[in-house]
Each structure stands twice: as C-alpha cells, then as structure tokens.
N, C-alpha and C positions, 0 to 999 in steps of 0.2 A: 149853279153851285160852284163854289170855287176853294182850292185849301190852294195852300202852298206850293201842291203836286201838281193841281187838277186843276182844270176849268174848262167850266160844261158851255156851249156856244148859245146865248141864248135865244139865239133863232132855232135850235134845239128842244130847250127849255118849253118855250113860245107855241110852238109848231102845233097845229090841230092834228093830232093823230088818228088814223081811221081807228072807226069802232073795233075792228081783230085785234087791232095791237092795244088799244084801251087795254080792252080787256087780258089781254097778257101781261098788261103791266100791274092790272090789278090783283089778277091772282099771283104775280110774283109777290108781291108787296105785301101779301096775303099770307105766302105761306112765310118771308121773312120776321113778321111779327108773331106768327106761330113756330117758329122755331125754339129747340131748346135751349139754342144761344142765347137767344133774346131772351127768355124765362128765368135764366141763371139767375142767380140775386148780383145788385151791382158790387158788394165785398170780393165775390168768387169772379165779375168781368173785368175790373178794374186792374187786376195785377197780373188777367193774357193782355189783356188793352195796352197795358206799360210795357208789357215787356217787346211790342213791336217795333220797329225801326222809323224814324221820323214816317219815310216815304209809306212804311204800312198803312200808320195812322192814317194817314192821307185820303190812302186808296180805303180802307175803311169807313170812314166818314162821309165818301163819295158814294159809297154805292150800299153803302147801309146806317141811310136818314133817322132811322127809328135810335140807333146807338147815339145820337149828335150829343145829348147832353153828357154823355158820359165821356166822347174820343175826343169834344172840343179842346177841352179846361184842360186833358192830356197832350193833344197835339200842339196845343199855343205855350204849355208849360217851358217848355225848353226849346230853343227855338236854335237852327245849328247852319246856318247860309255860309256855309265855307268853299274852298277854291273849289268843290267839286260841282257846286250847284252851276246851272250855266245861268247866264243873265236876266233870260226871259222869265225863270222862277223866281229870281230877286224884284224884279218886277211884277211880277204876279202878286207876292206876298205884299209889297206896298201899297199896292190896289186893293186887295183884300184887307187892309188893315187900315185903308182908307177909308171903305166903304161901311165895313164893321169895325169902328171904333169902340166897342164893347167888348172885344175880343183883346184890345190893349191890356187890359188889368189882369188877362188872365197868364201874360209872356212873366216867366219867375227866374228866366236864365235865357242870356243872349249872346251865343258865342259865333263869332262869324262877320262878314263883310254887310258893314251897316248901307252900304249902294250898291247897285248893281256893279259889275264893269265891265261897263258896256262904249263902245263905240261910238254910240247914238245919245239925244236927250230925250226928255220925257216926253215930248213932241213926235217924235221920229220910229217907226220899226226898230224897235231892237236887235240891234247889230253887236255880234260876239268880237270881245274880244279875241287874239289870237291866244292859245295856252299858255305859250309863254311870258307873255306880260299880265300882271295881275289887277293892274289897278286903270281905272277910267280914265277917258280923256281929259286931260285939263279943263277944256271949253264946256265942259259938261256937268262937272263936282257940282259946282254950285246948284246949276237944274236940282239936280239928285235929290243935294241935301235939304234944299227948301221944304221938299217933300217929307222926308225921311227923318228928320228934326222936330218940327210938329207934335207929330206923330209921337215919339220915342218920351217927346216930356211928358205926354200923357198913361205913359206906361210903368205907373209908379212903383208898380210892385217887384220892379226887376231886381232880385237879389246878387246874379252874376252877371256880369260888363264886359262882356271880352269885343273889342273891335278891331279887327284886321284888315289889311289890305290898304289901310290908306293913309296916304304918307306925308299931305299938304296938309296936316293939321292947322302949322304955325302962318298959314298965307290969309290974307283978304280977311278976316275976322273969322275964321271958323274956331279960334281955341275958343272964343267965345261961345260960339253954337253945340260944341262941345259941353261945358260946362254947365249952360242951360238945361242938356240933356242928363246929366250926372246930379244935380242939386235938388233934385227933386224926387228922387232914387233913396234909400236905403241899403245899403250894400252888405255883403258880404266879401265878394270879390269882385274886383277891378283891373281888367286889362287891356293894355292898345300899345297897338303898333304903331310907331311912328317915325321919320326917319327927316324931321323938320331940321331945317339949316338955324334955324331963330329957338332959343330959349324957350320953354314950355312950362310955367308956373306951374305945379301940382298942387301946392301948398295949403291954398283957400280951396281945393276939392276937397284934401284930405282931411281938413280941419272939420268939414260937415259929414264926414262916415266914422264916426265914433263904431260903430259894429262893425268895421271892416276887417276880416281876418286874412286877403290873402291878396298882396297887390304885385302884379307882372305888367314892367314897363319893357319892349324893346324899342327904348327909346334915348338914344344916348345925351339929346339937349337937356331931358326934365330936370328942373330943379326943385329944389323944398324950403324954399327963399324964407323962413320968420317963423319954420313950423317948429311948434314946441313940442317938448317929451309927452305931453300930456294928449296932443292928438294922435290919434288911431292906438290907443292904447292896446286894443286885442291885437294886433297883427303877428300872427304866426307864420306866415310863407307870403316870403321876396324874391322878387329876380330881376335883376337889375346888371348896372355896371360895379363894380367895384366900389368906384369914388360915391354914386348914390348909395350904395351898402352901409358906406361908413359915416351915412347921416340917420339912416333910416332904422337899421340895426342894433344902436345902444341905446339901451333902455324898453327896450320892446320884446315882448316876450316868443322873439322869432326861432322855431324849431328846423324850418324847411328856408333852405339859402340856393340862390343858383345867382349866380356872377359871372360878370365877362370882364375880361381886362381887356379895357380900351386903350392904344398904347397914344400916350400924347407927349411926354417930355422924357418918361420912364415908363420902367416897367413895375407895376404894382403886383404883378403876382409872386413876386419874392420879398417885397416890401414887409417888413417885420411888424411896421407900426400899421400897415394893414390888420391883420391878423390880429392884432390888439385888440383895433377898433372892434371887428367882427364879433371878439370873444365876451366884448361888455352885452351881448345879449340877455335880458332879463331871465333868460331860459336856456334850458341846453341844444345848442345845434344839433342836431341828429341825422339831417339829410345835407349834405352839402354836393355842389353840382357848379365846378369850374369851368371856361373858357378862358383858354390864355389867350393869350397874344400870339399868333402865328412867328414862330421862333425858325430859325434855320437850323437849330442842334440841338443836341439835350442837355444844356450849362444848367437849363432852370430847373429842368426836371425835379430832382434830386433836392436841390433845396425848397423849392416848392411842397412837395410832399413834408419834409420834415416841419416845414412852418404851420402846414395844418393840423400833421399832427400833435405840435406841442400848444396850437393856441384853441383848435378844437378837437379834445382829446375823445371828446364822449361820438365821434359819429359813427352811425350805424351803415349810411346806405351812403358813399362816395362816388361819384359820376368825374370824370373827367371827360372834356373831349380838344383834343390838343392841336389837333389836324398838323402835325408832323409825326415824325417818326420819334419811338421813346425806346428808353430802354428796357427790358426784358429783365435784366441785371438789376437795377436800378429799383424796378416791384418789388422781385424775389426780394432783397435789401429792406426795405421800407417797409412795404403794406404790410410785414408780420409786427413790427413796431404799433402797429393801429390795435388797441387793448378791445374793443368794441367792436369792428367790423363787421360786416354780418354780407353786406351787396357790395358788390365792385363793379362798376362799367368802364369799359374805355371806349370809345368813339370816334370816329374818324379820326385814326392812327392809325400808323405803322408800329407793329409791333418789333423791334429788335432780339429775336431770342436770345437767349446768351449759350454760347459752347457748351457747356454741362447739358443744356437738351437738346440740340442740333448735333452736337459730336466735332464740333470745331470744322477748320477748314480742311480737313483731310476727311470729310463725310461725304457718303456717295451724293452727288449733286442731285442722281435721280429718286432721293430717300424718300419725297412725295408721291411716286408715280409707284411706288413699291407695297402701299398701305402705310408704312411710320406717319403716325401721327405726331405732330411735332406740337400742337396745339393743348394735346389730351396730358400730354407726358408735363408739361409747362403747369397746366393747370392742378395735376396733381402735386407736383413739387409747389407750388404754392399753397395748395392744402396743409401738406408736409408743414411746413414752415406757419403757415396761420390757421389754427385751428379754427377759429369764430368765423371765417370764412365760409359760408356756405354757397353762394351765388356769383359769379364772375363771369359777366358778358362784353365780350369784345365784336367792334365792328369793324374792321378796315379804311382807310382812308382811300387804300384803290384795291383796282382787283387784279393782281399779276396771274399769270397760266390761266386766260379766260376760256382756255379749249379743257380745262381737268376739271370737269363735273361733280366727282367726289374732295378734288380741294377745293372748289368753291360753294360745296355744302360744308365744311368745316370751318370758313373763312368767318361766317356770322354765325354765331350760337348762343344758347343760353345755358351755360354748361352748367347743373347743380352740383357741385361738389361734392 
C-alpha cells in the first residue's frame, strides 16, 4: 500500500504471518468495519475526511482500507509537493501515480514542485538536496521529467497549475513539455515559476483556457506575442511584472493585481502612462499588491502612492512591499487620501516614524525599553486620519534590538484598528 506519505515494504505485505498474528489482524479488521466511524453515512464522513491535512489523509487511508473509496478521490484532489516535502515523497508519489494511473483523473489542483529535487536520477537512491538550494541537478531535470510529463498529460481534470521550483523551463525543449502538459487541462488557474534567460511564449497556452480566471507568472521573460482581447476573457487575478500587466490587464475583467517593477532602462513604478494602462481594466481593481524596485530613498514613495491613488481609486485591500525604508510621514499624508481603503500591508520595510509619534530627536532614546509603544500610537493616528481603515499590517525589513522580546513582539502585527 503506498499514498504519498506511506509505503508499506512488500516483503511486509508478502510475508506469511503465523497463525496468532493472523488472527489479530483479523479481529482488528473486524472490529474496524464495525466501528461507528465506519457506519456514519458518507455525507456526515466526508467533510471530518476533508477537513484533514494532506499527511492525515494519507495516514488514513493507510491504515483504514475499508475508508479507501471515500479518502482516495479526497487525498489525490489537491495535491500540495512544496519545499517542505523532502524528495523521497516526491518520488514516491510519481511511483504511485505511475503505477495507479487511475488515480491521475482524480488530482483537481496541483500546487507544488512538479520533480523531486533530488541529487540523484530515477536510477540512483535518492539523495536530498541540501535546504538551501531548491531545485535539482542539471544532469538529472530531464530523467525527472521524462517521467513526470507523461503522467501529468493524462491528468486532465486539473483545474489549478501551480509549478514551482524550477527554473530551466526555456532549455533543451522543455517549454515544449510544458505545454503539452497545460493543453489538455481545463484551467481555472495557472501558475509557474520560472527564472529562464530565453523568452517564454505564453500566448498559444492562454489562447486554449478560455475559463481561466487567475494567472501567476514569477517569470520575468514570458511574453503574449499575438494574444488578443478576446483570449482568457474571465481573467480576474494577475501577478506579474509591470510591463506583462500592461498587456494582460485592459480589457479583462481583472479585480486582484500584484506587480513587480522590474528595473531595465526606468523605473515604471512612477510611470503615469503605467497606471493608465492598469486602469483600462474591464472591472474595478480592488486588490492591488506592489513590488518596486529596490530604491536607495524615499523620492518614489510619495509619488507612487498618489499615482495609484488617482489611477486606481476604488481599492480596498493595498499590499506594498518595498524592502527599503519609507516614510511614516509620507502614509499618515497619503493613505487618508484612499476613499475605499479598508487593508493596508507594508512588508519588508523599514518603517520611518515621523516626530509627531516618536517625539522628535530630543526623545528619551530608551522610550522602547520603557513600554511606549511607538507602533500603537502610529497606527492610531492613522485611524485618526483614515477612517475606512480597519486593518494595517506591518513587517519589518530587519530586526534591530534582537535582545528586547516585547519590541520584537510588536515589530510583526496584525493590528485591527
């Protein structure tokens, strides 16, 4: 027996058991199908069944056979092989989905690293990568995906596409093997990482998901070389570069935006005729979710902010993450200006407060180690000033005073308003 979690050795399986343990295994088995779990109606097993954790299901399904019809079609539903799995279970599951090929039709969402990253080939002991590097060896991809390609075209019914971790798409023909795997899918959403030196056509994928509502490229080559308005007409939520935004964006009924400025001759996140483009959304933006360009000041801050709010005035939930330091001043100023606002994130920033909460530079230096909340007092003068405001979380870009345990419970918060 094997899931994704488990596998049972079958020299195990195999094994002639003396008569004692027979018989123990059979009154286990015994009183399992007489259990009132088992007896439940499946309406009343199905939604504790779902509500377990991948690995539940797993161990579920391994050690109580008599549920299989019910934990299968739930455990292969959504399937989630990301950086925490280690190798040897990404390899597992492609054995298992080798061997049960039946079990393909039943995968409806696939978010995670489509090969192992492993060390090793499909020939070899699998051998872990180290944590810190995420993705397989060169000499190996291909092994992998011979395997793992196959496979995934026959799993037509996957509605979500998320693929991580791997970054040679644009090498040796795999955009190809790619596609193969995407074109015979039905989508709802579509996602991959990819970090290819060489140009990645999107175009002839997008043209065949007519139902696609939500596409996430971190992939700064893909282009949309001849797509027209008319393909992916439902698409409600992008995340992209900037410059892909402003192909992908007008005329499509996008409410959910997240953007990076990629910096190549300029910088787009103050660009006016940006923000244009963005605005010709068939729909109202409501979610919007910036990455600038790693800036050494705050000159952009400030016009930035106003460019979104005059070009997308209706948004609700605003996410920046700037990874420099902003200014304090420059919020309090601004985000009251936002008629809608409702969520504010800042993220890997430095926060600048501004004098009016700090108390300028004649404040006692040790006003942290005192209790004064400098964070609390900040965020209510922002309420002050934005009433629609309800939510404002901030993260830190580092962590200064690592020895004060009560300011670095106040550093990350999700302060409600």
């Amino acid at each position: 027996m094997e899931t994704p979690f488990y596998s049972a050795e079958p020299s195990i399986l195999t094994a002639e058991l003396p008569n004692e343990d027979r018989i123990i295994r059979t009154t286990r088995r015994e009183i399992q199908e007489d259990s009132k779990f088992a007896k439940m109606p499946s309406d009343v097993l199905l939604p504790i069944i779902d509500g377990l954790d991948m690995a539940g299901k797993a161990y579920l399904l391994a050690t109580c056979q008599y549920l299989r019809h019910l934990v299968e079609p739930l455990l292969y539903r959504s399937l989630s092989p990301d950086d925490t799995w280690r190798s040897c279970r990404r390899v597992r599951l492609l054995k298992t989905l080798g061997k049960r090929q039946d079990l393909l039709p039943l995968i409806h969402s696939f978010r995670g690293f489509l090969i192992p990253t492993s060390i090793s080939g499909p020939e070899q002991p699998t051998e872990e990568f180290p944590k810190y590097d995420m993705f397989p060896k060169e000499e190996f991809q291909d092994e992998w995906l011979a395997i793992a390609v196959p496979l995934f075209i026959q799993a037509i019914n996957i509605r979500n596409l998320d693929i991580k971790g791997y970054s040679a798409w644009g090498q040796n023909g795999r955009w190809e093997l790619y596609k193969s795997v995407v074109y015979g899918m039905k989508l709802n959403g579509l996602a991959l990482d990819c970090s290819s030196l060489g140009p990645l056509d999107f175009a002839p994928i997008l043209r065949g998901q007519p139902g696609l509502t939500r596409l996430e490229l971190d992939c700064p080559t893909a282009q949309f070389d001849g797509l027209e308005k008319e393909d992916v007409p439902r698409l409600t939520s992008f995340k992209g570069t900037l410059r892909q935004a402003e192909i992908i964006v007008p005329g499509r009924p996008v409410t959910k935006l997240g953007v990076t400025c990629v910096w190549l001759d300029e910088c787009q996140c103050v660009s006016e005729h940006v923000y244009q483009t963005l605005a010709l959304s068939s729909d109202t933006i409501k979610e919007f979710t910036l990455v600038p360009h790693q800036g050494p000041n705050n000159d952009t801050f400030r016009p930035m902010l106003q460019l979104i709010r005059q070009y997308l005035p209706k948004i609700v939930d605003l996410a920046i993450i700037p990874r420099y330091t902003v200014s304090g001043e420059v919020l309090l100023d601004e985000i009251p200006k936002f008629s809608s606002i409702i969520h504010l994130t800042l993220s890997e920033a430095w926060l600048e407060l501004p004098d009016s909460i700090t108390g300028g530079p004649n404040a006692d230096p040790g006003a942290f180690d005192d209790g004064s909340d400098w964070w609390e007092r900040f965020s209510e003068r922002l309420k002050e000033l934005c009433p629609s405001l309800t939510d404002f979380e901030y993260t830190p870009l580092r962590l200064p005073m690592c020895g004060n345990a009560a300011f670095l419970e106040r550093l990350k918060r999700r302060d409600y308003l």
